[in-house]
C-alpha positions as CSV (number, residue, x, y, z in Angstrom):
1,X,145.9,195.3,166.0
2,X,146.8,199.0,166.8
3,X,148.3,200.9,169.8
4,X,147.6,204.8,170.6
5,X,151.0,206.5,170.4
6,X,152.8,207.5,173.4
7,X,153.8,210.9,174.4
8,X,151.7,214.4,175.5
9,X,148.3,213.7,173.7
10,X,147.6,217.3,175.0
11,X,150.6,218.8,173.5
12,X,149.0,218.5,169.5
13,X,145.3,218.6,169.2
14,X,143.6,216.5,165.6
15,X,140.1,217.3,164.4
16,X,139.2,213.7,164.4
17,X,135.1,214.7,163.4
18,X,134.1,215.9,159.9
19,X,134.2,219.2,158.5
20,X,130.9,220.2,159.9
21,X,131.8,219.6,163.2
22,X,132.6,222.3,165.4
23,X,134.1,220.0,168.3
24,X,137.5,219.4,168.3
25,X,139.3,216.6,170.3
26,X,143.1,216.2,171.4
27,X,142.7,212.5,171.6
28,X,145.6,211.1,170.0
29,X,144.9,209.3,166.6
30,X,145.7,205.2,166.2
31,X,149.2,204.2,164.2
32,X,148.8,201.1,162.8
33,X,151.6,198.6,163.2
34,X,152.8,197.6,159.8
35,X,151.5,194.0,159.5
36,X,154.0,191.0,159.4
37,X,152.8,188.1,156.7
38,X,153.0,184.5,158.2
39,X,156.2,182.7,158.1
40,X,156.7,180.5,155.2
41,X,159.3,177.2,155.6
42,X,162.2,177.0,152.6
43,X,159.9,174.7,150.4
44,X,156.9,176.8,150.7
45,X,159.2,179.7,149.1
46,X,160.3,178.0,146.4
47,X,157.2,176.5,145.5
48,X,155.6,180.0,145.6
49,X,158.1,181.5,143.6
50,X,157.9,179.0,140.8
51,X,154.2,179.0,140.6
52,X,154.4,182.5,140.0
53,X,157.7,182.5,137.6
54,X,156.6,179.7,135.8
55,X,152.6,178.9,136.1
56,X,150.9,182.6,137.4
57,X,148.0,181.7,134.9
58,X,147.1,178.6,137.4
59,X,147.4,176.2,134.6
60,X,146.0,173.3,136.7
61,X,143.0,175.8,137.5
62,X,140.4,173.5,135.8
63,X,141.7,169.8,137.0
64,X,140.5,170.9,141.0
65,X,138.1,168.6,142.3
66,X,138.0,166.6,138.8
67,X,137.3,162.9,138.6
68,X,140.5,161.0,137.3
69,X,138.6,160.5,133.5
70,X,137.4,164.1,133.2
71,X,141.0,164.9,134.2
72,X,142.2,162.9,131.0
73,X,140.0,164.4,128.8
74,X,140.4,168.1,129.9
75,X,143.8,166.9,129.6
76,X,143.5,166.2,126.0
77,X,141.3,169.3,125.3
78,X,144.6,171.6,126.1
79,X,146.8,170.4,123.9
80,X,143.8,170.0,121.0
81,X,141.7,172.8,121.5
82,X,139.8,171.8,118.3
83,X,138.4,168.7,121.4
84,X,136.8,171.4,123.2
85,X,135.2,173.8,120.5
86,X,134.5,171.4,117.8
87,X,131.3,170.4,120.4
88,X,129.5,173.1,119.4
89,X,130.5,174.4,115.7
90,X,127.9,174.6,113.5
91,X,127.1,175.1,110.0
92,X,126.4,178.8,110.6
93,X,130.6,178.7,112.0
94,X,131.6,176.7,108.8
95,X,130.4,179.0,106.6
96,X,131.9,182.3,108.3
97,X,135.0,179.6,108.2
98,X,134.8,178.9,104.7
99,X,134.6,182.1,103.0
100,X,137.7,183.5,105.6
101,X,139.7,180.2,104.2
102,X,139.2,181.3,100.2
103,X,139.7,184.5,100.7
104,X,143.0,183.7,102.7
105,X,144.2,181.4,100.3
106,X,143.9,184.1,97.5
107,X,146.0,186.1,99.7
108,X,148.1,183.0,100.9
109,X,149.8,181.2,97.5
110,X,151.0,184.3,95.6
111,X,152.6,185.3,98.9
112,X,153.6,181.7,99.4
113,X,155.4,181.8,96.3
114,X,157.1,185.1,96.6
115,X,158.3,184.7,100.4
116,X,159.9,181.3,99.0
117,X,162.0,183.1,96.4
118,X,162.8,185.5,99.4
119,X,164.0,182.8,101.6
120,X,166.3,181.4,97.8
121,X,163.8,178.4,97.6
122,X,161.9,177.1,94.9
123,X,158.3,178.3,94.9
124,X,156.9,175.2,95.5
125,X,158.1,175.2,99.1
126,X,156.4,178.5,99.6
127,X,152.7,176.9,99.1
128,X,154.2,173.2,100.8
129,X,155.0,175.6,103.8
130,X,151.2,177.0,103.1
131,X,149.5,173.3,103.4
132,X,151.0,171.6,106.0
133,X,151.6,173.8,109.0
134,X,147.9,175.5,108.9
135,X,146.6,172.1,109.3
136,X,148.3,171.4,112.2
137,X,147.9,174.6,114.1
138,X,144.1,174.3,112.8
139,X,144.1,171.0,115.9
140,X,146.5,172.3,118.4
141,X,146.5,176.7,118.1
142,X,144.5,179.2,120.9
143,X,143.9,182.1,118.4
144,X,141.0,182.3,116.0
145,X,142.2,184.4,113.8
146,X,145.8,183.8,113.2
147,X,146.7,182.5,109.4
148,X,149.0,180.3,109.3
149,X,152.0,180.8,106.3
150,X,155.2,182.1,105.4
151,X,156.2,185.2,106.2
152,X,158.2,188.1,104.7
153,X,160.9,189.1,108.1
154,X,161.3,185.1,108.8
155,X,161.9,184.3,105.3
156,X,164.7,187.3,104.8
157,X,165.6,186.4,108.3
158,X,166.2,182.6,107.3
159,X,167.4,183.3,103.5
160,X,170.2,185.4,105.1
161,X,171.7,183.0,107.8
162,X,171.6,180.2,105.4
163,X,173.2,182.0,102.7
164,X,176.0,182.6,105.1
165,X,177.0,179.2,105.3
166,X,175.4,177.3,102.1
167,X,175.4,179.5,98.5
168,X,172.1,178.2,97.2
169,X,172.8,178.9,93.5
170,X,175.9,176.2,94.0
171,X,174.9,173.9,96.5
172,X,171.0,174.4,96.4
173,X,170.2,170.3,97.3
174,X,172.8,171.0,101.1
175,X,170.8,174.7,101.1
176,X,167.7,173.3,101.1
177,X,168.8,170.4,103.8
178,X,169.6,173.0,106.3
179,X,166.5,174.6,106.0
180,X,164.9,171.8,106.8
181,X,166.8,171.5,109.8
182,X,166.4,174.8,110.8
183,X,163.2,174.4,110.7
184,X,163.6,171.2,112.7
185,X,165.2,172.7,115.3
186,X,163.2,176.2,115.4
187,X,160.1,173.9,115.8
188,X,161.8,172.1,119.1
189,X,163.0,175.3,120.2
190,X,159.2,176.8,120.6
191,X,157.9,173.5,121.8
192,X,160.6,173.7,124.8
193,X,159.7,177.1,125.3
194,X,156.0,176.8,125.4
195,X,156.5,173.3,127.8
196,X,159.0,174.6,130.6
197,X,156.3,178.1,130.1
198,X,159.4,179.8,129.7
199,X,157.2,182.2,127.4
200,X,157.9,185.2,129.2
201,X,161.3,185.0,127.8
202,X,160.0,186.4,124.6
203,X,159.2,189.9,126.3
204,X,163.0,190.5,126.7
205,X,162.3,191.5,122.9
206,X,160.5,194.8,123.6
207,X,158.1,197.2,121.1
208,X,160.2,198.9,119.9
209,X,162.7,196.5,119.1
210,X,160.1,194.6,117.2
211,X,158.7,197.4,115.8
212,X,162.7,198.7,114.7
213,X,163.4,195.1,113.1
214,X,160.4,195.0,111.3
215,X,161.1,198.4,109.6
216,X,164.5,197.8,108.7
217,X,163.4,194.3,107.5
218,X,160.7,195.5,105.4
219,X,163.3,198.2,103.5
220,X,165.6,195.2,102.8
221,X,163.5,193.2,101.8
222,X,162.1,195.6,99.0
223,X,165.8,196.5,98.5
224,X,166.0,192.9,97.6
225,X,163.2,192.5,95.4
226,X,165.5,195.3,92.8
227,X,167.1,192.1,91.5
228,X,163.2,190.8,90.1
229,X,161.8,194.6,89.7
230,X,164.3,195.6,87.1
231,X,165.2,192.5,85.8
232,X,168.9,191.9,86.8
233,X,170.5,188.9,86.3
234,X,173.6,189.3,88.2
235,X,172.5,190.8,91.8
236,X,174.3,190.7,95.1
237,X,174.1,188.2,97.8
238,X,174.3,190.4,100.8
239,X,171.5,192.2,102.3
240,X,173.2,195.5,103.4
241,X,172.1,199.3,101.4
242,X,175.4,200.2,100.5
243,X,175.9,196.7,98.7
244,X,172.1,196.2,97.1
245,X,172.0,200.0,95.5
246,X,175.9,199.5,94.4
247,X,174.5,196.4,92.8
248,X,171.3,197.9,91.1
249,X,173.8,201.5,90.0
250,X,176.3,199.4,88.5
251,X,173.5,197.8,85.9
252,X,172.0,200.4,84.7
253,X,173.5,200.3,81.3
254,X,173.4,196.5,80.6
255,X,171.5,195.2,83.0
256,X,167.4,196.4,83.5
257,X,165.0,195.1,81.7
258,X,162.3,197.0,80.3
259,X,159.6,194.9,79.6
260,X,160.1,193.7,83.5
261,X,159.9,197.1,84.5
262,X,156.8,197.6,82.6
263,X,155.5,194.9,84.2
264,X,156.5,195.1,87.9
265,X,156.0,199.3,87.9
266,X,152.4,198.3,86.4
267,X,151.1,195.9,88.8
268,X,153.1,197.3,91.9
269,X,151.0,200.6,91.2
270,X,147.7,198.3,90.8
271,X,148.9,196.2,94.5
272,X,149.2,200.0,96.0
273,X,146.5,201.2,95.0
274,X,143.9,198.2,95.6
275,X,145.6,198.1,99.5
276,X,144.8,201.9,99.6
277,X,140.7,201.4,98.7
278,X,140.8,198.6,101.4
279,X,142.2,201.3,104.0
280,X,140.0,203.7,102.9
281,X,136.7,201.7,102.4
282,X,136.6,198.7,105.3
283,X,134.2,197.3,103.5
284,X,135.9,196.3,100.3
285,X,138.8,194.9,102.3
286,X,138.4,192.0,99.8
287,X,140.0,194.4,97.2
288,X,143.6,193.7,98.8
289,X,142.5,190.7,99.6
290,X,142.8,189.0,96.2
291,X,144.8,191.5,94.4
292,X,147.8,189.3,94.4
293,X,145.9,186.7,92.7
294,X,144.5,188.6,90.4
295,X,148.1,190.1,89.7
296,X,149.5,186.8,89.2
297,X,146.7,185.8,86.6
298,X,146.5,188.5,84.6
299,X,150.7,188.5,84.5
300,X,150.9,185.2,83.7
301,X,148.3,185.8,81.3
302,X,149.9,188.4,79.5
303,X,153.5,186.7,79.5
304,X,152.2,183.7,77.9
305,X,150.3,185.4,75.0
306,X,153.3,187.9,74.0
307,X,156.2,185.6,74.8
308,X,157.9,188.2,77.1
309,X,159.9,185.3,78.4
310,X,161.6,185.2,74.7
311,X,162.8,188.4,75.6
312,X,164.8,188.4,78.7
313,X,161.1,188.9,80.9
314,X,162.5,186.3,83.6
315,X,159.9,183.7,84.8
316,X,159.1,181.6,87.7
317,X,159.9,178.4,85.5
318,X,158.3,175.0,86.1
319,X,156.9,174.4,89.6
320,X,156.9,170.9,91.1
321,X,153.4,169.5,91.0
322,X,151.9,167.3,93.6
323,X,151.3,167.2,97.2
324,X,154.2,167.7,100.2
325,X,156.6,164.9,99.5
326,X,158.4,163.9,102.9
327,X,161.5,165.6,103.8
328,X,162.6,163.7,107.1
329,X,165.9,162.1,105.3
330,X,166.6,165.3,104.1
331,X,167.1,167.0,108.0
332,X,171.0,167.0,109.1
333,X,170.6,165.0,112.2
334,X,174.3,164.6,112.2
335,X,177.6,166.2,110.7
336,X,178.9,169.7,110.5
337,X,175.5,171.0,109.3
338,X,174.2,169.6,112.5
339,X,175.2,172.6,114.8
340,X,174.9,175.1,111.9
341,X,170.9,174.6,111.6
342,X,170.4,174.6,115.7
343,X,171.8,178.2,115.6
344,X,170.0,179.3,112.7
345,X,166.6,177.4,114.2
346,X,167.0,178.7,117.0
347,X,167.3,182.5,116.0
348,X,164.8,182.6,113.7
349,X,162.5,180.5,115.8
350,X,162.5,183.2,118.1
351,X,161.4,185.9,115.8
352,X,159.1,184.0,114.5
353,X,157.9,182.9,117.6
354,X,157.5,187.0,118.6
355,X,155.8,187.6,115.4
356,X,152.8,185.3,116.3
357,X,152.5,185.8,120.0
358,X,152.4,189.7,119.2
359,X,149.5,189.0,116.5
360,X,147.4,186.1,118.8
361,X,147.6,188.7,121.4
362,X,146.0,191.6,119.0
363,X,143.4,190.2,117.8
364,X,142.4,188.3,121.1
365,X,142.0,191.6,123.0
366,X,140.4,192.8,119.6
367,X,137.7,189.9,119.9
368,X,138.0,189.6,123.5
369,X,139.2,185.9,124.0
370,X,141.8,184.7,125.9
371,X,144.9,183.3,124.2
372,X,147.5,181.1,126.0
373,X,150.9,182.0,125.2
374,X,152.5,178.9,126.1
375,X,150.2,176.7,124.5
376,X,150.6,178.9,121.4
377,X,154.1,178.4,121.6
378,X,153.9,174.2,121.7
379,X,151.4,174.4,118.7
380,X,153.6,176.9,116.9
381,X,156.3,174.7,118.0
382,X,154.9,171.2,116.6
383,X,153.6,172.8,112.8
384,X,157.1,173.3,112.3
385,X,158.8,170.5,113.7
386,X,155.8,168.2,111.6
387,X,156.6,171.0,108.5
388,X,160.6,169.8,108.7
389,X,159.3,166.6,107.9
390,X,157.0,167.5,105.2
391,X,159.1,170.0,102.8
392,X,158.0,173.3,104.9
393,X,160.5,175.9,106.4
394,X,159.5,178.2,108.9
395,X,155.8,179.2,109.5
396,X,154.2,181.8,111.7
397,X,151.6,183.6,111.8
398,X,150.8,186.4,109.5
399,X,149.1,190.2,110.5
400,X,148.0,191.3,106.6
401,X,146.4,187.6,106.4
402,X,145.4,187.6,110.2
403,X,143.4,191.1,109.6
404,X,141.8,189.5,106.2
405,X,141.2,186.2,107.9
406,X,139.4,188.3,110.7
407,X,137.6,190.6,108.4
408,X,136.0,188.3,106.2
409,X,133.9,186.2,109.4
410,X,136.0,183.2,110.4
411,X,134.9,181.8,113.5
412,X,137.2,179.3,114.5
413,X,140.5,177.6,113.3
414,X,138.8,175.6,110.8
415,X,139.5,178.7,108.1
416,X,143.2,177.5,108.3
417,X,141.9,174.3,107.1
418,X,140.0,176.0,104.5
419,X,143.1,177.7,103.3
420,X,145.6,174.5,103.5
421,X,143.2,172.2,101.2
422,X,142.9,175.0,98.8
423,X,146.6,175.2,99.1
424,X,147.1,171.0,98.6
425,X,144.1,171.3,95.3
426,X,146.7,174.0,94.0
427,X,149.5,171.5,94.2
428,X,148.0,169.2,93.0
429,X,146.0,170.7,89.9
430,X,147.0,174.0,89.3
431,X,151.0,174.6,89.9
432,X,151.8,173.7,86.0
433,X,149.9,177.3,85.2
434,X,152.6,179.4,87.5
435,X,155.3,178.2,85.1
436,X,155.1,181.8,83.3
437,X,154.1,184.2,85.9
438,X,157.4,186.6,85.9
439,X,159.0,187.0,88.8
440,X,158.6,190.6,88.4
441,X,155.1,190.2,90.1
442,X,156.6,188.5,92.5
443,X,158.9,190.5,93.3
444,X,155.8,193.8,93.3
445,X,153.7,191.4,95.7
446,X,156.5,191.1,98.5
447,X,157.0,195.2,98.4
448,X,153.2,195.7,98.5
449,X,152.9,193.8,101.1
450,X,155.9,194.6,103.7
451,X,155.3,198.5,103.1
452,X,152.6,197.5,105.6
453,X,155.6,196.6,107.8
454,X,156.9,199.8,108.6
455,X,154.9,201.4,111.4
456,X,155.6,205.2,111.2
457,X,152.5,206.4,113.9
458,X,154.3,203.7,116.4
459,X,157.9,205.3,115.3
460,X,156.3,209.1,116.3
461,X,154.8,207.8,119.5
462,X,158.4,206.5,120.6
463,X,159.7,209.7,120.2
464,X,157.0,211.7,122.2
465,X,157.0,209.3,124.8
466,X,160.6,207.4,125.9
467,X,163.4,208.9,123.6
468,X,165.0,205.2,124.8
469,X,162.3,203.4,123.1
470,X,162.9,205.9,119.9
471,X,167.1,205.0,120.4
472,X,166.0,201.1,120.5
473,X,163.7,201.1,117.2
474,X,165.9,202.9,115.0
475,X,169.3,201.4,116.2
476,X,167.6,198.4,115.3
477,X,166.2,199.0,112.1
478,X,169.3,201.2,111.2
479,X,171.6,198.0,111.8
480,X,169.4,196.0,109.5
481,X,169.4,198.6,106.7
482,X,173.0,199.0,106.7
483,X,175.0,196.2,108.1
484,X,172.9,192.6,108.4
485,X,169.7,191.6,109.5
486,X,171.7,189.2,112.5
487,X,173.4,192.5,113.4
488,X,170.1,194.4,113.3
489,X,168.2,191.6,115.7
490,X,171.5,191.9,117.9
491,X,171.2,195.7,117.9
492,X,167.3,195.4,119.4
493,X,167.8,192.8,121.8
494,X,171.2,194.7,123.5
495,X,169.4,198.1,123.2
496,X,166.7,195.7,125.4
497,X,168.7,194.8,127.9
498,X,170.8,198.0,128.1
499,X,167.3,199.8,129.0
500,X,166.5,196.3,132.0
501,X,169.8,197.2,133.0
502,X,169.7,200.8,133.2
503,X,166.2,201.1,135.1
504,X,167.5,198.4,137.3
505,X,171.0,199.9,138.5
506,X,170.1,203.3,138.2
507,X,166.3,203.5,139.5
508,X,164.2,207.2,140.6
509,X,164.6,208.5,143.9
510,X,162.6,211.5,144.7
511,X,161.4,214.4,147.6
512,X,158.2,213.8,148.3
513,X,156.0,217.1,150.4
514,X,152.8,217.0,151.8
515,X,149.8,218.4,149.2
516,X,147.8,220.8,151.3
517,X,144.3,220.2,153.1
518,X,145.2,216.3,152.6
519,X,147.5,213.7,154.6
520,X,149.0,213.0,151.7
521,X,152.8,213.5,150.4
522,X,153.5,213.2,146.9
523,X,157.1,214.1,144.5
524,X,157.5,217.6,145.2
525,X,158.4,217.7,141.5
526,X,155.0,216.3,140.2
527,X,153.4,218.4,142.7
528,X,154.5,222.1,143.0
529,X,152.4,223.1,145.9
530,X,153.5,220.0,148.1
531,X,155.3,221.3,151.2
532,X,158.6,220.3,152.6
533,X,158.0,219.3,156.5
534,X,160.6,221.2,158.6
535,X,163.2,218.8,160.0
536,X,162.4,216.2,157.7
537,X,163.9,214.8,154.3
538,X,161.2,212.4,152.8
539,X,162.8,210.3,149.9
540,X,160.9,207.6,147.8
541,X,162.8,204.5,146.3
542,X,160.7,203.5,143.5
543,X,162.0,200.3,142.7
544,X,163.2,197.0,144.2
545,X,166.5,197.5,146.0
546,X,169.2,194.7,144.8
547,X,172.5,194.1,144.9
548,X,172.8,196.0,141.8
549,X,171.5,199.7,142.6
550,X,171.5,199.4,146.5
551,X,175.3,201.1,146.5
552,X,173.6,204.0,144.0
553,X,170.5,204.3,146.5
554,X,173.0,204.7,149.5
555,X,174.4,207.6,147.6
556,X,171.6,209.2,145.9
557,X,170.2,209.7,149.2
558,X,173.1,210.9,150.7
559,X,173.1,213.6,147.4
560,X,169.6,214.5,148.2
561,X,170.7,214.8,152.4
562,X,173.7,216.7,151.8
563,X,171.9,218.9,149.3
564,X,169.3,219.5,151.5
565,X,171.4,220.5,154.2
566,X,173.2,222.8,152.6
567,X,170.2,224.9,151.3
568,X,168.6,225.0,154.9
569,X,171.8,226.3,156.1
570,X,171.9,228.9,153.7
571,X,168.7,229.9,154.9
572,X,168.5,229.2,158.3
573,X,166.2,227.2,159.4
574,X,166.0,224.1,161.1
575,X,168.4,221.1,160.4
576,X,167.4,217.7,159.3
577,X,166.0,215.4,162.1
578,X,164.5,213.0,160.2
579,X,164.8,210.7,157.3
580,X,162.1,208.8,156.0
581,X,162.1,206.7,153.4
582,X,158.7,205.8,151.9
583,X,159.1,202.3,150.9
584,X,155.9,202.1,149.2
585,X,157.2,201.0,145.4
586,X,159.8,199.2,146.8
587,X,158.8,195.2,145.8
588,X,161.7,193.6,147.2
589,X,165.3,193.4,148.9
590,X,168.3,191.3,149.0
591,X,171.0,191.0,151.7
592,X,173.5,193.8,149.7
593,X,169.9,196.0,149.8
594,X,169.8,195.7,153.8
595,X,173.4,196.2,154.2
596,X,172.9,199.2,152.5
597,X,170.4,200.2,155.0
598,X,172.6,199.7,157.7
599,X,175.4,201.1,156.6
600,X,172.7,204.2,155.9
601,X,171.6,203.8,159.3
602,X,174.8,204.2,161.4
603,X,176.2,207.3,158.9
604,X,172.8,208.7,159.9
605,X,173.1,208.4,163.9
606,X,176.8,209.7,163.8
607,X,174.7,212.9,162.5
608,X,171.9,212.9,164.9
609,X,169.8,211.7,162.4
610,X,167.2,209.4,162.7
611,X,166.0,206.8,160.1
612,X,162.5,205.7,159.9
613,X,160.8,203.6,156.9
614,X,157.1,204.1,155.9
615,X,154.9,201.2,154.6
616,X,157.3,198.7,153.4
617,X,156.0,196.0,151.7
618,X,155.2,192.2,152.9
619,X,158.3,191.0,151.4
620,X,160.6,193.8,152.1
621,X,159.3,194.1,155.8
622,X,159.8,190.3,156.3
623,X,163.4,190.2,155.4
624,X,163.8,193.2,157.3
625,X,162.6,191.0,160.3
626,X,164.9,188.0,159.3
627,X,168.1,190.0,159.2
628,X,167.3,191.7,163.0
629,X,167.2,195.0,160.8
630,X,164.2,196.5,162.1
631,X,165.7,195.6,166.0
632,X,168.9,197.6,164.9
633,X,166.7,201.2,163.8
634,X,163.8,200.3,166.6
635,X,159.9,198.9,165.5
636,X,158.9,202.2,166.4
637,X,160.4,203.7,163.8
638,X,158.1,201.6,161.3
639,X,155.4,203.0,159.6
640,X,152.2,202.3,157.5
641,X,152.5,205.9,156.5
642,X,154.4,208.6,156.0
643,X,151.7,210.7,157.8
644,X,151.6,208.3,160.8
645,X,155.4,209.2,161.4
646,X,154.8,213.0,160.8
647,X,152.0,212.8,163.6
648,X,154.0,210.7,166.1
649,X,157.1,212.5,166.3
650,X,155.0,216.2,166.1
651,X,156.5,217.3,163.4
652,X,154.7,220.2,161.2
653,X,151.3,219.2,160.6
654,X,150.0,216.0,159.6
């Protein structure tokens, strides 16, 4: 619906033809009343706001107009994806499948191994953790390409809360225990997630966070792996600089090893170096691929014919053979240890639980596939809670074996099931040979492959484009380096918030002019040649207005008003009839948002001032209805536009 304006339509003429006409009319243009959205009763609300919060994906999209079986079924196929794809794999899939899942699992046990010792377990638990969980996320995971495994950041992550509470050199069978339970209750902590698609919760951790904690985990971490690199027996327990580099300094003399320096210097140079053809050369991306193997072989090899061991060359020792023995008896379900392993599950659950929805989400958009984070999140959620049970700690997925799994042609999830039954024929046949592979190689494996952790291009781009984003990553990765990883994680996720906060309480306001030869106004400080309209102040609000900035918006208008005055009283010309306030960005208001307005409204009139919005939103302008606002300033002083105002109260040009 829309009404001609009132008023002297001779007193203003508008060309209302084109350009190439040369008749002009002084028929007053339309203004459009700003529309009113239908009224919605109390449960409607709700029920729209939590289908948006909670289920804006329309998770119920493909039940509509389903028979009750079909429902079942469909039913089935979301939890099990495998249900729905398996239909139509082929053999031409299984073998793109089968040569992703061997090269993975070249890639997968020596870094099962070393991210074990990381996390001060026995190495057997690296490749247990490397069997179990791949096989379930192989039946219940969204993403292709994810491989399934231990990982470096949730390994430190873990090793360091649990050596807070449990020293795993004294009470290693109560060390391992609580791992177990922290991965119990990391596992439930992902499933609840994922369930009450609380996923969004996850974004709170922001890029640069992530991209800060990963950093500052990857220098510890290779901090850490001094104690296996030079061959010290007696190394410290705490993950800070100052304490790791006083440890390695106050060896030097009586501590390093030669022979393990030999070694680890040799085939950390060889690691390098192969990852640096695959980066060069994407087609011999196998190179890095199976260079850990091929490390541990060929070092195992080599301690075993010349007795390094005999010489201080320290060894991985014998590794439990056999398949993943159950672990359920071992999980504190009671006792002190009980609350301990919830904390730790939880934390670490979380970060893991970033970790892999940041990689499924990569390589999706990469192959162009949808991935559903909150069904990622229950099967992320059940391979560890089923991993608890079977010997594992915490899984997630990994990026170096994602990009190789992805590389080398897998097609569907079945290459994690590749990978976990070469893992299982390891256990079961092969794990005696690993008794004299040196730790040293282990230790030149985890640094090769977490110097892939420290993104220095993303680092740069934070600092070109939102110095806050630079302040978050390296506050993050500094409080890692030097204090603890918990303090580190704490760091990113307050630096997080701080910035929510900030934007939120403190949002832009600008001037906005109108851009010559258009009807269009834009921030005079974007747009130079924009035009202030005489006796008018045109201010944007370009964010919701809460409880929690609407006392800063009051004010920063009144700045820009009182500023504004000042200069055109310096210069004589015409006072300020007018405010309008272009509403536009403005997504919502509370009660303390429209008091604000008020209060606004009557400081304006006591100055002769008139207040008039300009296309507020479907939600803002229905509150404004509710609270009798827009009777207190007058519907006429409503607007779609900010020109439509300019035209009907003759003011400059519009």
């Amino acid at each position: 619906m829309s009404l001609p304006i009132s008023g002297d339509v001779g007193a203003q003429e508008i060309d209302i033809t084109n350009e190439t006409s040369s008749q002009h009319h002084s028929e007053a243009p339309y203004i459009h009343k700003v529309g009113i959205p239908p009224k919605q009763n109390l449960l409607q609300e709700i029920t729209a706001t939590v289908k948006e919060t909670l289920f804006a994906d329309d998770l119920f999209r493909h039940f509509k107009d389903q028979p009750r079986s079909r429902k079942f079924i469909i039913g089935i196929q979301s939890v099990f994806p495998i249900l729905e794809w398996g239909r139509h794999y082929n053999l031409t899939k299984f073998r793109g499948d089968l040569i992703a899942g061997l090269t993975v699992a070249s890639l997968c046990i020596p870094q099962g191994i070393a991210y074990a010792k990381v996390a001060n377990l026995d190495p057997q638990y690296g490749l247990y953790s490397s069997s179990v969980p791949p096989l379930i996320y192989a039946f219940m995971g969204s993403s292709r390409d994810m491989a399934i495994g231990p990982v470096a950041v949730v390994s430190l992550l873990l090793g360091a809360l649990l050596g807070e509470e449990i020293d795993p050199d004294i009470h290693p069978l109560d060390y391992r225990r609580l791992a177990f339970t922290a991965t119990f209750f990391a596992g439930i902590t992902e499933v609840v997630l994922g369930f009450f698609r609380l996923g969004f919760l996850i974004d709170f951790l922001s890029h640069a966070a992530v991209v800060g904690f990963m950093a500052g985990a990857a220098i510890t971490i290779s901090l850490q792996q001094f104690k296996g690199l030079l061959g010290i027996t007696k190394f410290t327990k705490k993950t800070d600089i100052v304490s790791v580099m006083r440890s390695v300094w106050s060896t030097v003399n009586h501590g390093w090893n030669w022979q393990t320096i030999v070694i680890a210097v040799t085939f950390l140079a060889f690691l390098l170096l192969a990852k640096y053809i695959g980066k060069k050369n994407r087609k011999l991306f196998w190179v890095p691929a199976i260079a850990p193997l091929i490390s541990i072989i060929l070092s195992t090899f080599l301690v075993y014919i010349t007795r390094a061991d005999k010489h201080d060359v320290a060894i991985v020792g014998k590794v439990k053979k056999g398949v993943n023995p159950s672990s359920v008896n071992e999980i504190f379900f009671t006792g002190t240890y009980l609350a301990k392993g919830f904390k730790i599950g939880v934390v670490a659950g979380l970060v893991a639980l970033a970790e892999a929805i940041a990689i499924g989400r990569t390589f999706a958009t990469r192959n162009n596939y949808q991935l559903d984070g909150n069904k990622e999140m229950i099967a992320q959620g059940t391979m560890n809670v089923v991993g608890s049970m079977t010997s594992c700690f915490i899984t997630t997925g990994s990026f170096s074996r994602s990009a190789v799994n992805c590389m080398t042609g897998c097609q569907t999830t079945v290459s994690n099931m590749v990978m976990s039954c070469v893992v299982l024929l390891t256990l079961e046949l092969i794990t005696p040979l690993f008794k004299y592979t040196p730790n040293a190689i282990l230790a030149s494996i985890v640094i090769s492959a977490t110097v892939g952790l420290i993104d220095i291009e993303a680092i740069l781009l934070f600092w070109k484009i939102d110095k806050f984003d630079f302040a978050t990553c390296t506050g993050a990765c500094l409080g890692v380096v030097f204090v603890s990883v918990e303090i580190g994680l704490l760091i990113a996720v307050s630096i997080s918030f701080a910035k929510i906060l900030l934007q939120v309480t403190r949002p832009r306001t600008s001037i906005l002019g109108k851009l010559p030869r258009t009807t269009n106004y834009g921030d005079i400080l974007q747009y130079p040649e924009a035009k202030k309209v005489p006796g008018v102040l045109i201010v944007r609000v370009d964010s919701a207005i809460y409880f929690s900035n609407s006392n800063y918006i009051r004010e920063r208008i009144w700045r820009w008003l009182g500023d504004e005055e000042e200069y055109l009283k310096e210069n004589h010309q015409p006072r300020i009839q007018y405010l309008i306030l272009e509403m536009s960005p403005v997504t919502n208001i509370d009660t303390s948002g429209i008091q604000a307005l008020e209060e606004l409204h009557k400081s304006l009139q006591k100055r002769n001032i008139q207040l008039v919005l300009a296309n507020p939103g479907p939600v803002v302008i229905h509150k404004l209805h509710a609270s009798k606002f827009t009777d207190l300033i007058g519907e006429d002083k409503i607007f779609v536009t900010v020109s439509d105002a300019i035209v009907t109260y003759k003011i400059g040009e519009a």
